[in-house]
N, C-alpha and C positions, 0 to 999 in steps of 0.2 A: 504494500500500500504506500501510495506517494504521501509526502506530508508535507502540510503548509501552514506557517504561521502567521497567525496576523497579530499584528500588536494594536493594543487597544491602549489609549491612553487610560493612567490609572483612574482620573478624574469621570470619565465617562463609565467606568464599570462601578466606581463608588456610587453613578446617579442612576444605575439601571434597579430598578424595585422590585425583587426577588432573589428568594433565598440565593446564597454563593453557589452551593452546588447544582440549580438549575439554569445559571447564566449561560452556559457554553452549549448544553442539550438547546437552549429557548433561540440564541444567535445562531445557531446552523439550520434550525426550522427556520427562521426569520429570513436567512439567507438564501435556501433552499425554494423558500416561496416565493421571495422578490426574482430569482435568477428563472424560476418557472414561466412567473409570471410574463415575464421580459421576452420570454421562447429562446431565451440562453443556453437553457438546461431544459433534455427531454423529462419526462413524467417519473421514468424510474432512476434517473441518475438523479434527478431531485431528493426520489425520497429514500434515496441511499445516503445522500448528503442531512437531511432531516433524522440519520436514524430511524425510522420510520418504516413499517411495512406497507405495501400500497395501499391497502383499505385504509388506515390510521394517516396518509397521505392524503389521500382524496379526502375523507370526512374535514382537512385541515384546510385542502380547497375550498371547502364547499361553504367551511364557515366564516372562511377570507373573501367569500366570494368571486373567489378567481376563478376564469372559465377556465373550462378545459382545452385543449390544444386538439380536437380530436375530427378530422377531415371525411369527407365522403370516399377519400382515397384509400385513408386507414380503414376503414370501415370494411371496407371491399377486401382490403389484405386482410386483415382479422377473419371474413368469411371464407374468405381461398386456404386459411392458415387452418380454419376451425375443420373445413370439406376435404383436408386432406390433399389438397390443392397449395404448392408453393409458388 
């Protein structure tokens, strides 16, 4: 696994409002959503970056209100993928 650090000034992680040990789980969901949102990041490398299983992903869309990224084109691969058809 690659690894990246980002440094956070200390004054901005003293003003974020929740417990110490859920800041870094809450800024990678955080991060995870906005880079989704943006169509930065596809659906599952989001919520591999979120820690998150993709049910627990979605449900995190759904209450950020973020659409889905999901085309008539996928749609159509999904049925070719589901029929056995690549």
């Amino acid at each position: 696994m690659a690894k990246l650090t980002l440094e956070v000034p200390a004054e901005v992680l003293d003003a974020v409002k929740l417990p110490p040990g859920e800041v870094e789980g809450e800024l990678l969901k955080e991060l995870a959503v906005a880079l989704y949102g943006r169509r930065v990041l596809p659906l599952g490398k989001a919520r591999l970056l979120a820690q998150m299983n993709r049910w627990q992903f979605e449900q995190l869309l759904a209450e950020r209100r973020v659409p889905r990224h999901y085309t008539e084109t996928d749609l159509e691969d999904d049925l070719r993928y589901a029929q056995g058809r690549r």
